[in-house]
PDB file of N, CA, C, O and CB in Angstrom:
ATOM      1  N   UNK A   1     108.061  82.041  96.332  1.00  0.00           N
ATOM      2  CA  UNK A   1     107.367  82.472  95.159  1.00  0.00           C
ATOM      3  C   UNK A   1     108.390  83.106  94.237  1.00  0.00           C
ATOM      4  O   UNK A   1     109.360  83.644  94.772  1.00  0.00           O
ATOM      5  CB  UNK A   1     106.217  83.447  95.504  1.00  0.00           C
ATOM      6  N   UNK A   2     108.259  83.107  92.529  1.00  0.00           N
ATOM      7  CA  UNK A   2     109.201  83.420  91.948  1.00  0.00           C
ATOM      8  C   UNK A   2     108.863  83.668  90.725  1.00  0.00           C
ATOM      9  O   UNK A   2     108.574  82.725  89.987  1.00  0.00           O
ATOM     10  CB  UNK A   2     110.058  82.678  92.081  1.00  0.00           C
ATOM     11  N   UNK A   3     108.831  85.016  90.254  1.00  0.00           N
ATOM     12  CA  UNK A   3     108.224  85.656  89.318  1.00  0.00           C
ATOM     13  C   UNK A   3     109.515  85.484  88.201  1.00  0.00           C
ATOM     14  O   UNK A   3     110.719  85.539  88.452  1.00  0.00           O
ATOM     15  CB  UNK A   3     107.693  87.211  89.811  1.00  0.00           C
ATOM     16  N   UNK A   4     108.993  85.306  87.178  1.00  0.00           N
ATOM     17  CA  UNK A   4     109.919  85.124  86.162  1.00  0.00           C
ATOM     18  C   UNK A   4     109.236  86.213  84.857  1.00  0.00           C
ATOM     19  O   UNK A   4     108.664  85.853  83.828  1.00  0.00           O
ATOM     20  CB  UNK A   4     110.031  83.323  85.774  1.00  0.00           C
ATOM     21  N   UNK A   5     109.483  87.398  85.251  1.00  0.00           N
ATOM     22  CA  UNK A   5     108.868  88.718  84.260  1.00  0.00           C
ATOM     23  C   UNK A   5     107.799  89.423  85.070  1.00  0.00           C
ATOM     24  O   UNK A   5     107.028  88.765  85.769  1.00  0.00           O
ATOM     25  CB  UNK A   5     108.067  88.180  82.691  1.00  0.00           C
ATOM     26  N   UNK A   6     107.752  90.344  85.018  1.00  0.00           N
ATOM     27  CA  UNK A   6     107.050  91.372  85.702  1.00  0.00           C
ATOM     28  C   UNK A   6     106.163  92.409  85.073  1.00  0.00           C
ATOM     29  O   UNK A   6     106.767  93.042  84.208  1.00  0.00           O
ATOM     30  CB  UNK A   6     107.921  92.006  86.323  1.00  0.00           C
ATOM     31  N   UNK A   7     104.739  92.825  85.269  1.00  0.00           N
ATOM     32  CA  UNK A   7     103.725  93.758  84.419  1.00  0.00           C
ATOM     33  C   UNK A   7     104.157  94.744  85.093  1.00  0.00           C
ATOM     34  O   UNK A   7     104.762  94.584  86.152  1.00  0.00           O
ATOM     35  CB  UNK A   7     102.061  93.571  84.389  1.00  0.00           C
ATOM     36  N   UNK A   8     103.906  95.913  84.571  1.00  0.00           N
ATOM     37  CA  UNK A   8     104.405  97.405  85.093  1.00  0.00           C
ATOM     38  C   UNK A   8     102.672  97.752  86.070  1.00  0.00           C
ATOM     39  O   UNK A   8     101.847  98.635  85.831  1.00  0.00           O
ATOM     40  CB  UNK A   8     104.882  98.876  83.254  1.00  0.00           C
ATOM     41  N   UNK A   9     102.640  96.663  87.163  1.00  0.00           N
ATOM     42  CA  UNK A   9     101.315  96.872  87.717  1.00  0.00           C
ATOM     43  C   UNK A   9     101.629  96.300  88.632  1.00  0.00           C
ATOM     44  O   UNK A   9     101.891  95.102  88.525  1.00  0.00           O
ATOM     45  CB  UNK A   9     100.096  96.492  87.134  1.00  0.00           C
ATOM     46  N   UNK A  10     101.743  97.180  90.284  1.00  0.00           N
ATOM     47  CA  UNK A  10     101.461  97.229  91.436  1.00  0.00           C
ATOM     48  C   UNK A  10     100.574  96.023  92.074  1.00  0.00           C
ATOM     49  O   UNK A  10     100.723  94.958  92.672  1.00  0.00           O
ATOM     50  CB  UNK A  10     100.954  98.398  91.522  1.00  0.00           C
ATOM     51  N   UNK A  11      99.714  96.743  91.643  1.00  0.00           N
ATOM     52  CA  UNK A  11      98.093  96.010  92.001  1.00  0.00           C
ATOM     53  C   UNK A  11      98.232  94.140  91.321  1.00  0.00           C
ATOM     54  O   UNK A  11      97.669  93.157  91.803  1.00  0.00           O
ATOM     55  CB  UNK A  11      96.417  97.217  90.747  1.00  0.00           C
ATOM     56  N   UNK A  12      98.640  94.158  90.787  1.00  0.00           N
ATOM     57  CA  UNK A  12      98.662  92.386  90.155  1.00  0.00           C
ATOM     58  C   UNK A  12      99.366  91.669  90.939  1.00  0.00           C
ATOM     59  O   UNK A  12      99.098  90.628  91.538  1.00  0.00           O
ATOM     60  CB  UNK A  12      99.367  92.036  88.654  1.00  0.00           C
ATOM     61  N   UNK A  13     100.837  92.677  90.867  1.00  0.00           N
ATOM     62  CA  UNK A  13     101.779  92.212  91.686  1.00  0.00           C
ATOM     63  C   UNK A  13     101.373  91.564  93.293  1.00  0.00           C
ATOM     64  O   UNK A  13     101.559  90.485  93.854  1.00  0.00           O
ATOM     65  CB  UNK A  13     102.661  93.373  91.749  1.00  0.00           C
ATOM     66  N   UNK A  14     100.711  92.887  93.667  1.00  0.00           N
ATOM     67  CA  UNK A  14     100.369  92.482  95.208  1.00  0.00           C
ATOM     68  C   UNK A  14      99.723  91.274  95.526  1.00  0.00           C
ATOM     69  O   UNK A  14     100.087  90.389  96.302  1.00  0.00           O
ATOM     70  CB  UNK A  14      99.514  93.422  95.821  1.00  0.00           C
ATOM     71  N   UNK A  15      98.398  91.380  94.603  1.00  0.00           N
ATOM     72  CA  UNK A  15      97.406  90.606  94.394  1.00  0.00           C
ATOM     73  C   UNK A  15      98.037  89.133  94.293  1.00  0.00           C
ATOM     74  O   UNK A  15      97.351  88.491  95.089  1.00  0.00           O
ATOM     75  CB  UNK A  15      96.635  91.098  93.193  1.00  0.00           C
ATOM     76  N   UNK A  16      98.640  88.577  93.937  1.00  0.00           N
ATOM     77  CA  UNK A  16      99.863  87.693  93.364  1.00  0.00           C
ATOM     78  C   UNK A  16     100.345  87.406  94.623  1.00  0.00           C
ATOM     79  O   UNK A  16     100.155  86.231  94.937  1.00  0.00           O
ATOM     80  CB  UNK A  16     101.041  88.404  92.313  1.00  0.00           C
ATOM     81  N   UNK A  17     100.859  88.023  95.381  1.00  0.00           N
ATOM     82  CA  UNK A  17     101.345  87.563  96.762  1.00  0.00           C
ATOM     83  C   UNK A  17     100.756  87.977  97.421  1.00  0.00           C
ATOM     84  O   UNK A  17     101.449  88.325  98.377  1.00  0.00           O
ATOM     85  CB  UNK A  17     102.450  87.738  97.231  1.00  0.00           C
ATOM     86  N   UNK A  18      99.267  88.325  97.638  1.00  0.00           N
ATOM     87  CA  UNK A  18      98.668  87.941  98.601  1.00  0.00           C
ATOM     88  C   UNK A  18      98.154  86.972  98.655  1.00  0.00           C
ATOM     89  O   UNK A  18      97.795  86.610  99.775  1.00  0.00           O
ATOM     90  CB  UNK A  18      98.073  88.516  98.895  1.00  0.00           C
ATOM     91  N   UNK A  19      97.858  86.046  97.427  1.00  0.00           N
ATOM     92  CA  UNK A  19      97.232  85.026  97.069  1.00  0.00           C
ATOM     93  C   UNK A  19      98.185  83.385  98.049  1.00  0.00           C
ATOM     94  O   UNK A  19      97.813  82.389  98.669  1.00  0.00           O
ATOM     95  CB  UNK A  19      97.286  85.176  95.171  1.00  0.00           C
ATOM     96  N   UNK A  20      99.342  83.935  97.683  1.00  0.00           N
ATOM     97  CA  UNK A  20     100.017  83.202  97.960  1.00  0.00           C
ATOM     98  C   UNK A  20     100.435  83.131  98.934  1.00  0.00           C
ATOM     99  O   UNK A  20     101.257  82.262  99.223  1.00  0.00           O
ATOM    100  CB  UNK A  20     100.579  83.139  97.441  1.00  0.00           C
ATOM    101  N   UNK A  21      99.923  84.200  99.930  1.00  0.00           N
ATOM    102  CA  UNK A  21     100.367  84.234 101.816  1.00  0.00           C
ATOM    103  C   UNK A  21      98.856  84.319 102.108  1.00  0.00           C
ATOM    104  O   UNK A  21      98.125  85.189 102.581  1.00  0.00           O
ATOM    105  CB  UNK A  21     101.524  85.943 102.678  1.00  0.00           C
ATOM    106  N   UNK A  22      98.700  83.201 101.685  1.00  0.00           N
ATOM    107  CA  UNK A  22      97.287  83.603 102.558  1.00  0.00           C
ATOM    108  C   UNK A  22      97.122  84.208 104.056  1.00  0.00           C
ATOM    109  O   UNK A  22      98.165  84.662 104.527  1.00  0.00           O
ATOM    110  CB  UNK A  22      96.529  82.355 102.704  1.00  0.00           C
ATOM    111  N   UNK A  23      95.587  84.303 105.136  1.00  0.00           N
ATOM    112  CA  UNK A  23      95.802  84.570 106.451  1.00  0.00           C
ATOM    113  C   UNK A  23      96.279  83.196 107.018  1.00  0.00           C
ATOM    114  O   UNK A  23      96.209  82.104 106.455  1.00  0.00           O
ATOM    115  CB  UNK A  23      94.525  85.169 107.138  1.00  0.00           C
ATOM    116  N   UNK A  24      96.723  83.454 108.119  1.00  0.00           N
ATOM    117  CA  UNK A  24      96.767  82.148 108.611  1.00  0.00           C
ATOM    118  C   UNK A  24      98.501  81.141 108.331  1.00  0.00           C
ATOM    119  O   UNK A  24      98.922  80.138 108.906  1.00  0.00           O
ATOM    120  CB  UNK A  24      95.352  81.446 107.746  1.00  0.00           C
ATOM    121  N   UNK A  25      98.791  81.542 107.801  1.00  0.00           N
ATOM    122  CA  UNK A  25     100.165  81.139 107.043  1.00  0.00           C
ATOM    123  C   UNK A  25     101.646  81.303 108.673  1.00  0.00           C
ATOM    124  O   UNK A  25     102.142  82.261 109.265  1.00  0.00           O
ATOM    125  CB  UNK A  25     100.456  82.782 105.252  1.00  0.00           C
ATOM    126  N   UNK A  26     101.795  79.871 108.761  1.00  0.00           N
ATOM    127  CA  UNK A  26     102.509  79.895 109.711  1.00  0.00           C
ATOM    128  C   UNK A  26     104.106  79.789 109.326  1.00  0.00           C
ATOM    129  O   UNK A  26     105.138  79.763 109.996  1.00  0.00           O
ATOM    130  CB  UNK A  26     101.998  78.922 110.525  1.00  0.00           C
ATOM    131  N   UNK A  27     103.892  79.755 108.319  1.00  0.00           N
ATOM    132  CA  UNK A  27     105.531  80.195 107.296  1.00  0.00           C
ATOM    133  C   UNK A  27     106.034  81.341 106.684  1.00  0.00           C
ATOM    134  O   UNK A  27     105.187  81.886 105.977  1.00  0.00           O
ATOM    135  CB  UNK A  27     105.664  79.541 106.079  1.00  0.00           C
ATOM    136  N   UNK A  28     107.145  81.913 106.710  1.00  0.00           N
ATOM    137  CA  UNK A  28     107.512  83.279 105.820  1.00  0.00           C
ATOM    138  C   UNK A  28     107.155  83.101 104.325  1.00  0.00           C
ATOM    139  O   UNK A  28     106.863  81.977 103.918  1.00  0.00           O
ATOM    140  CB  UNK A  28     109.195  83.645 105.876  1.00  0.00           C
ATOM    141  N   UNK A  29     107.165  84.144 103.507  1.00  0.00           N
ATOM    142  CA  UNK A  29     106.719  83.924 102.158  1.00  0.00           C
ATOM    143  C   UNK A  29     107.954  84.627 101.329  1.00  0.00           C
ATOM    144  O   UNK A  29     107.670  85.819 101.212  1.00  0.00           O
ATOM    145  CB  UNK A  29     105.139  84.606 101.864  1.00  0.00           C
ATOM    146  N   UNK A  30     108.919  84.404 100.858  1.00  0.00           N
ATOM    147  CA  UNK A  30     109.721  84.704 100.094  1.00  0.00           C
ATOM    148  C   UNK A  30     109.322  84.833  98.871  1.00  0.00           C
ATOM    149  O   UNK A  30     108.777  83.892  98.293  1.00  0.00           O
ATOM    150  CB  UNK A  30     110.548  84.055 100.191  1.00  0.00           C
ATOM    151  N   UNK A  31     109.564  86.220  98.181  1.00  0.00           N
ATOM    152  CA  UNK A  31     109.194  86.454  97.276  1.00  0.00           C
ATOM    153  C   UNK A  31     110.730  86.851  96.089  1.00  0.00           C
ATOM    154  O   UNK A  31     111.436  87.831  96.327  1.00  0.00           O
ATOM    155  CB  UNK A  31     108.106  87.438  97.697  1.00  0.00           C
ATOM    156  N   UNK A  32     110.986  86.001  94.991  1.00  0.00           N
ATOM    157  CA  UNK A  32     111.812  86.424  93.729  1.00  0.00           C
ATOM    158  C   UNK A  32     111.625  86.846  92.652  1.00  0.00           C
ATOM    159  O   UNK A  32     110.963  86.226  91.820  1.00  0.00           O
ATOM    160  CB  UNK A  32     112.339  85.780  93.345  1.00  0.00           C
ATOM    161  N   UNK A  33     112.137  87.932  92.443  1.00  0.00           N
ATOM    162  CA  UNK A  33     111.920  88.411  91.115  1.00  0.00           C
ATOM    163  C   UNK A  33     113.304  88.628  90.038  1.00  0.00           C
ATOM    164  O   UNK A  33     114.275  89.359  90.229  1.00  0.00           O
ATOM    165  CB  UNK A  33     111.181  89.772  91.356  1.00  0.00           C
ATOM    166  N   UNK A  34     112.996  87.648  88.753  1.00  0.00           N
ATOM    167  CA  UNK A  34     113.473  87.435  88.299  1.00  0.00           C
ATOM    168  C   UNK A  34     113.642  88.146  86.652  1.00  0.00           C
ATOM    169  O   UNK A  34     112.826  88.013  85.739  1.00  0.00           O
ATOM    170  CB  UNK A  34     113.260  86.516  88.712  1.00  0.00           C
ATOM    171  N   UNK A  35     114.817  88.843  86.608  1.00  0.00           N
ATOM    172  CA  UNK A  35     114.021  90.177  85.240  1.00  0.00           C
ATOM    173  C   UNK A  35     115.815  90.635  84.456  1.00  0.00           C
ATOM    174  O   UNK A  35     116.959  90.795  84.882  1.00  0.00           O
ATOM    175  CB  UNK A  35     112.843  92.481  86.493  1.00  0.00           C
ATOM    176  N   UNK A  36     115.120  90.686  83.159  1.00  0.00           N
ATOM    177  CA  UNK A  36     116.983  91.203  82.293  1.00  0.00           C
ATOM    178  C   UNK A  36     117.393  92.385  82.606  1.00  0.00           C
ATOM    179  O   UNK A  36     116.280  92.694  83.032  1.00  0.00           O
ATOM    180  CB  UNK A  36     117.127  91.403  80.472  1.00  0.00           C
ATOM    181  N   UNK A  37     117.915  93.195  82.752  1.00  0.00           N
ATOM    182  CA  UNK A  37     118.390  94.743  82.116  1.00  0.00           C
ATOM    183  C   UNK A  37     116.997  95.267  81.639  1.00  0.00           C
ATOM    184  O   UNK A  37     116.337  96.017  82.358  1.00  0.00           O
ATOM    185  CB  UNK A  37     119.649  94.691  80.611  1.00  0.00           C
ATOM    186  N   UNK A  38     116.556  94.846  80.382  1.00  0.00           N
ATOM    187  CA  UNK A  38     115.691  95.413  79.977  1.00  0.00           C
ATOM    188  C   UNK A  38     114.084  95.759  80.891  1.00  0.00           C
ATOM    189  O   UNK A  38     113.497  96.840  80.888  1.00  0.00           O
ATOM    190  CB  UNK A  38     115.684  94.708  78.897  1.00  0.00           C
ATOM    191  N   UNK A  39     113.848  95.066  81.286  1.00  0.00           N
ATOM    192  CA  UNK A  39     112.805  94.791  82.463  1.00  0.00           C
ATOM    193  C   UNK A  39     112.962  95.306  83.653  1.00  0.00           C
ATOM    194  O   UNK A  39     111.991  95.251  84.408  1.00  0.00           O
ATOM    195  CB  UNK A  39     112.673  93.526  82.777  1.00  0.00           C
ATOM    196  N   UNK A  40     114.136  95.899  84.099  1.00  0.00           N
ATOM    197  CA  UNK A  40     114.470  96.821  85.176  1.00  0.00           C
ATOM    198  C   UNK A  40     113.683  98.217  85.479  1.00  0.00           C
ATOM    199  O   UNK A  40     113.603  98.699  86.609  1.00  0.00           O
ATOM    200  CB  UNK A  40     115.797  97.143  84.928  1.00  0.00           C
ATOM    201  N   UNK A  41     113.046  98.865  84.167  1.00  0.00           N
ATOM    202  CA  UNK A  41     112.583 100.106  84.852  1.00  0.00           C
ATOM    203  C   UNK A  41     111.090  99.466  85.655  1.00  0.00           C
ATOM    204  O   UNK A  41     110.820  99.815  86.804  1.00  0.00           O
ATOM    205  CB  UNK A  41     112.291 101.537  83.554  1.00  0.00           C
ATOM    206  N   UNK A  42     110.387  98.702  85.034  1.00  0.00           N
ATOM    207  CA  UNK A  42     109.402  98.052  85.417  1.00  0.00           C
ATOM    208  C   UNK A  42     109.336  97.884  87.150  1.00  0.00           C
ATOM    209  O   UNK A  42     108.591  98.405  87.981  1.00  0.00           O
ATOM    210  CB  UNK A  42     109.498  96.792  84.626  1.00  0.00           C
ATOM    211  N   UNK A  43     110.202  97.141  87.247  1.00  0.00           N
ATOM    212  CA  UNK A  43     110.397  96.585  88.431  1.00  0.00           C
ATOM    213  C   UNK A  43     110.682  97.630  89.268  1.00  0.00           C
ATOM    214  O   UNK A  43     110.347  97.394  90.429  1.00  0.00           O
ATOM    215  CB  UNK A  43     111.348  95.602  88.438  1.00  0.00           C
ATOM    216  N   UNK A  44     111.215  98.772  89.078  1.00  0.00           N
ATOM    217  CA  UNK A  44     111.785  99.633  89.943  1.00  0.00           C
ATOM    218  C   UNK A  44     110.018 100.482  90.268  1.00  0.00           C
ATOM    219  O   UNK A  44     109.559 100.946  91.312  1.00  0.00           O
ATOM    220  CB  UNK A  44     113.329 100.662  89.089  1.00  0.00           C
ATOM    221  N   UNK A  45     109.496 100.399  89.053  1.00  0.00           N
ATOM    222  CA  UNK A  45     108.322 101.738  89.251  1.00  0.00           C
ATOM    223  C   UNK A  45     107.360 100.490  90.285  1.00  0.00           C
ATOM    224  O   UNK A  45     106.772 100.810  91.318  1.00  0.00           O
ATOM    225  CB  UNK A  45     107.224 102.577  87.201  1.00  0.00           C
ATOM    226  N   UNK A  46     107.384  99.400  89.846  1.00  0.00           N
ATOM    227  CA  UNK A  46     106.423  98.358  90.928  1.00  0.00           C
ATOM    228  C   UNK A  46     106.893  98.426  92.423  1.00  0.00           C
ATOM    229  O   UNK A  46     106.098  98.420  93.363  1.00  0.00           O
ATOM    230  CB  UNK A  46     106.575  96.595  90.486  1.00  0.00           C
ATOM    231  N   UNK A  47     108.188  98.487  92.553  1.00  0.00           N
ATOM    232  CA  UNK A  47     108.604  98.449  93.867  1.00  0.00           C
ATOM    233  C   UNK A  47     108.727  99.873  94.459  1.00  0.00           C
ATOM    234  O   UNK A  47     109.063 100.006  95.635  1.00  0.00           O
ATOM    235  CB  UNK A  47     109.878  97.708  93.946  1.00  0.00           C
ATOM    236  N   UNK A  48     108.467 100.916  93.692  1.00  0.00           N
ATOM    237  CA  UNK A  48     108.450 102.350  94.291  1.00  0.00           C
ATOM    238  C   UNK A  48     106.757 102.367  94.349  1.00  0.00           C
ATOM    239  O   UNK A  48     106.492 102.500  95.544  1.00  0.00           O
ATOM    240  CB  UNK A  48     109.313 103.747  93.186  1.00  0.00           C
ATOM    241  N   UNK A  49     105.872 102.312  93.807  1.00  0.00           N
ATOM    242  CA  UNK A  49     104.881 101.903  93.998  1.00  0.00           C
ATOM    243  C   UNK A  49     104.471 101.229  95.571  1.00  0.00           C
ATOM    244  O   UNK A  49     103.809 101.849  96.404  1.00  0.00           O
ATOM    245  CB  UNK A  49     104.839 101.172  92.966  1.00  0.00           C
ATOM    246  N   UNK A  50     105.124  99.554  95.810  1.00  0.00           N
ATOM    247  CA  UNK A  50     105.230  99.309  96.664  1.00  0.00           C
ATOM    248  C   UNK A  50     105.528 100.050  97.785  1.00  0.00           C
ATOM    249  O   UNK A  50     104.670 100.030  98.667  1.00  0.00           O
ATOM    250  CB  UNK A  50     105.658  98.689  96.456  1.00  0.00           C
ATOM    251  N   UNK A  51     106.706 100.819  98.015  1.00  0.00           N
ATOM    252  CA  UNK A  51     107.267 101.418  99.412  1.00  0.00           C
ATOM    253  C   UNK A  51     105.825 102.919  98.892  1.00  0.00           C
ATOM    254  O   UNK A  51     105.539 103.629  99.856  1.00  0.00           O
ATOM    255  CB  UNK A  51     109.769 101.950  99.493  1.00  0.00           C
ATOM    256  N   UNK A  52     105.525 103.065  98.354  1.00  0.00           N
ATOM    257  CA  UNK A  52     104.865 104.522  98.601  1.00  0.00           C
ATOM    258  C   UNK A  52     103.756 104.067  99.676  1.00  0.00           C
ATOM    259  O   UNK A  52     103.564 104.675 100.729  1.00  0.00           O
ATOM    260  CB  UNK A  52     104.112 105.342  97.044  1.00  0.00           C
ATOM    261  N   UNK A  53     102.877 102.632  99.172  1.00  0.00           N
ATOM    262  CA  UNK A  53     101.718 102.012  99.265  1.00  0.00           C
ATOM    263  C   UNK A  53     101.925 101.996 101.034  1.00  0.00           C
ATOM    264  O   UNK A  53     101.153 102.431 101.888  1.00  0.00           O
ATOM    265  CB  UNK A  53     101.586 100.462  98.276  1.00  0.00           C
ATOM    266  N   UNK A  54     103.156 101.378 101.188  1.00  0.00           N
ATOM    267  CA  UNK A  54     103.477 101.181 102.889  1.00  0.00           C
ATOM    268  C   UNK A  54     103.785 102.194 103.440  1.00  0.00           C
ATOM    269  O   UNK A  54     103.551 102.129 104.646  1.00  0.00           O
ATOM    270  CB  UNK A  54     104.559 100.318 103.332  1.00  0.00           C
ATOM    271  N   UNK A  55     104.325 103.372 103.034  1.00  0.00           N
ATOM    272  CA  UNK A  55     104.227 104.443 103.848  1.00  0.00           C
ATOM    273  C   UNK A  55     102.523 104.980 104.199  1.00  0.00           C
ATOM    274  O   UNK A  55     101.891 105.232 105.225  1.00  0.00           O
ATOM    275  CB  UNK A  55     105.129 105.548 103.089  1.00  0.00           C
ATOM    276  N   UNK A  56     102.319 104.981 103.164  1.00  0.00           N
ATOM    277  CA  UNK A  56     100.613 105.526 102.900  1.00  0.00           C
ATOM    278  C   UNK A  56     100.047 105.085 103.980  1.00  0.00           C
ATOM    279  O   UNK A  56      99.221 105.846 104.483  1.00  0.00           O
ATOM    280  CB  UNK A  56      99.675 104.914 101.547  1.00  0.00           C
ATOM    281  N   UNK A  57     100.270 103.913 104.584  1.00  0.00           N
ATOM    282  CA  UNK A  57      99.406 102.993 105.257  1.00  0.00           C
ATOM    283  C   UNK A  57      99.715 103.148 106.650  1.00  0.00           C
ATOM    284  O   UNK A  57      98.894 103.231 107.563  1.00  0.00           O
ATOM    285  CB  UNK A  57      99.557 101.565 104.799  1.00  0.00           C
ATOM    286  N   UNK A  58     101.575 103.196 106.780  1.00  0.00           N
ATOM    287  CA  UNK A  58     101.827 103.445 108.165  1.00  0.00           C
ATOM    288  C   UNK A  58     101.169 104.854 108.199  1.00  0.00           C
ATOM    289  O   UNK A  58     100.280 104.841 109.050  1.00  0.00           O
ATOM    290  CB  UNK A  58     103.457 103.360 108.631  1.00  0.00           C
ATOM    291  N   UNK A  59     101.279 106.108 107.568  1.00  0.00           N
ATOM    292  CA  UNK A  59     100.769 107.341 107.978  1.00  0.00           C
ATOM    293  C   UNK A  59      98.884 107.157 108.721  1.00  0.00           C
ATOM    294  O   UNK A  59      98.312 107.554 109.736  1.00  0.00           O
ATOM    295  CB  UNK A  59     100.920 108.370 106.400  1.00  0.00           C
ATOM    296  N   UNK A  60      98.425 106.165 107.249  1.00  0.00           N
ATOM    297  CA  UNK A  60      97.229 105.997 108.073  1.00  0.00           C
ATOM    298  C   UNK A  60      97.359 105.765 109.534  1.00  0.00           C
ATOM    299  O   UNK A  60      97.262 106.550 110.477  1.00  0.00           O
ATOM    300  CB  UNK A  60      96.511 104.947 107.576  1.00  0.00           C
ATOM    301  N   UNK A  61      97.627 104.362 109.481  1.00  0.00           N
ATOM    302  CA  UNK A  61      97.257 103.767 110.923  1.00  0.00           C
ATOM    303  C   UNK A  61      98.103 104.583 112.295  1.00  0.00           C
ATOM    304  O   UNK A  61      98.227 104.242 113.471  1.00  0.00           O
ATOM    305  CB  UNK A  61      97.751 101.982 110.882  1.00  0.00           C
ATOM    306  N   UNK A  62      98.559 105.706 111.588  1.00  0.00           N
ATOM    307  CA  UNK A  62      99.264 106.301 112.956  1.00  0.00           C
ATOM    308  C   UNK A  62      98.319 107.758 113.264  1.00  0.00           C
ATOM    309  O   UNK A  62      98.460 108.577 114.173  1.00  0.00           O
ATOM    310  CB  UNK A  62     101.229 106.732 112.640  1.00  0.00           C
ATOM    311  N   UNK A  63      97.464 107.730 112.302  1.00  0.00           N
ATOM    312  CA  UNK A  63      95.863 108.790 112.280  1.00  0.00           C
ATOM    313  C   UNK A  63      95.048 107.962 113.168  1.00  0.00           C
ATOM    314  O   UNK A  63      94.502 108.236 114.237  1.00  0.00           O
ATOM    315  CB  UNK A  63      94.855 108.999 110.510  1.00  0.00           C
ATOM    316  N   UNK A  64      95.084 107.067 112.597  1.00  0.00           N
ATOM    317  CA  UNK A  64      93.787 106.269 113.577  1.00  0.00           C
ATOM    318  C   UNK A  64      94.304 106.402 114.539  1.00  0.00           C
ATOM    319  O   UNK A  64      93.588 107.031 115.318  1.00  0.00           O
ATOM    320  CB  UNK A  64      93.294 104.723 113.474  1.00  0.00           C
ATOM    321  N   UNK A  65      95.901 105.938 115.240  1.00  0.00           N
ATOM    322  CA  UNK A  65      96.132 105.672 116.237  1.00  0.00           C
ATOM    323  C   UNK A  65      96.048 106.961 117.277  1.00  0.00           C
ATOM    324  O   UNK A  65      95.992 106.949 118.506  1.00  0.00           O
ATOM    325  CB  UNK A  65      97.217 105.013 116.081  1.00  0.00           C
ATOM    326  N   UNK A  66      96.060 107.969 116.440  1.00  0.00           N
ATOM    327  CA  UNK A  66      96.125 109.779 117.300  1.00  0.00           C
ATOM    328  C   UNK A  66      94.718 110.099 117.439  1.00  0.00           C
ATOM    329  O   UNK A  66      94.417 110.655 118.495  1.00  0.00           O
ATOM    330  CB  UNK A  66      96.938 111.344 116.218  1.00  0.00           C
ATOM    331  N   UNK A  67      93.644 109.838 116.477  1.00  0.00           N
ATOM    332  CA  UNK A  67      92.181 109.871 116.908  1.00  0.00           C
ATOM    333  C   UNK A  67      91.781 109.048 118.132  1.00  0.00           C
ATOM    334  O   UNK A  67      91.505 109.731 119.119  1.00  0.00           O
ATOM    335  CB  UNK A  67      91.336 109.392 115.783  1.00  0.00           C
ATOM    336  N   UNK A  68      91.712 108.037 118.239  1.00  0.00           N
ATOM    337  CA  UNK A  68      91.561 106.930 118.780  1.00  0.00           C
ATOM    338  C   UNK A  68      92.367 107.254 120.360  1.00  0.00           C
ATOM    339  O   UNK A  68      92.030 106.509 121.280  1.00  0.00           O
ATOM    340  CB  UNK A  68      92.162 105.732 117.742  1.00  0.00           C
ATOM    341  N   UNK A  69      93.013 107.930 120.546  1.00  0.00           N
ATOM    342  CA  UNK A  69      94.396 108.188 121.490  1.00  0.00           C
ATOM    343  C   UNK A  69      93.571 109.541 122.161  1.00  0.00           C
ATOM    344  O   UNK A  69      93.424 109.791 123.357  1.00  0.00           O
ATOM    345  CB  UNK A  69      96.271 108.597 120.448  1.00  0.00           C
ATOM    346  N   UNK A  70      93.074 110.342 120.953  1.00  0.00           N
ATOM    347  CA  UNK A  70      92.421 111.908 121.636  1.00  0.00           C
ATOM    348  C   UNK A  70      90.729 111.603 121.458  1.00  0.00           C
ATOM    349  O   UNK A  70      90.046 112.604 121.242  1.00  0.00           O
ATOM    350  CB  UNK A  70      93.006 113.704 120.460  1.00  0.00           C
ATOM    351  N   UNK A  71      90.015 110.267 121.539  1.00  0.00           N
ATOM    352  CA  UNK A  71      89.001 109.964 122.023  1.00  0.00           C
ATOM    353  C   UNK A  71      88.170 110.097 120.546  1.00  0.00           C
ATOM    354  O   UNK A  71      87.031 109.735 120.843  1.00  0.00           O
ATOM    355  CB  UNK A  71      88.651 110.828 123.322  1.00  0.00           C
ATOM    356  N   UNK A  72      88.177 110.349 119.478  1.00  0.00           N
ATOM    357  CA  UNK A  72      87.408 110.270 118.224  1.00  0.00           C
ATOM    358  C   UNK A  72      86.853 109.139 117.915  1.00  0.00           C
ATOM    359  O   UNK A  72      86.153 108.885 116.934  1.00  0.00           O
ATOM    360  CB  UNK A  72      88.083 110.569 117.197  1.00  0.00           C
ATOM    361  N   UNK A  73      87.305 108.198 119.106  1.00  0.00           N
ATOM    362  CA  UNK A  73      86.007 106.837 118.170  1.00  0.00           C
ATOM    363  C   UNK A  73      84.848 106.885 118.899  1.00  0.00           C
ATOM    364  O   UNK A  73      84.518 105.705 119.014  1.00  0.00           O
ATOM    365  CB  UNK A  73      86.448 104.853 118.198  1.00  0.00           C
ATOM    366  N   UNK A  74      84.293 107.357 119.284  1.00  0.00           N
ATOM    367  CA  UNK A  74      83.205 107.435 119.631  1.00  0.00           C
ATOM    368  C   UNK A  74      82.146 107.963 118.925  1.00  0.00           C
ATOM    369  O   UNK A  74      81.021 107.984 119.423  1.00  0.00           O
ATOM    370  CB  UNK A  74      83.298 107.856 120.496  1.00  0.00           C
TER     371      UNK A  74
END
């Protein structure tokens, strides 16, 4: 996949490659982004965006995993 300009939006972005990895996908999904100088802060706030989104998520699932571990699903 290969983006040629980038919206200062996370959420499109993702949306965009999730579309394109669907489930089920028995291939890697390479993703390019393609952008001038000028288009650089963009990309940086989408991809800090990005890593915040995946920390967010590992913190979740390591809650669930300590509830779930000290008997809270019940």
């Amino acid at each position: 996949m290969i983006f040629s300009g980038l919206q200062d939006s996370y959420e499109e972005f993702y949306q965009a490659v999730k579309r394109a990895n669907r489930v089920g996908s028995t291939k890697p999904l390479n993703v390019h982004i393609v952008y001038t100088d000028i288009e650089a802060p963009m990309i940086e706030t989408v991809l800090e965006k990005a890593k915040r989104v995946q920390h967010d998520t590992e913190q979740q699932e390591q809650l669930f995993k300590e509830s779930r571990d000290a008997g809270y699903d019940n």
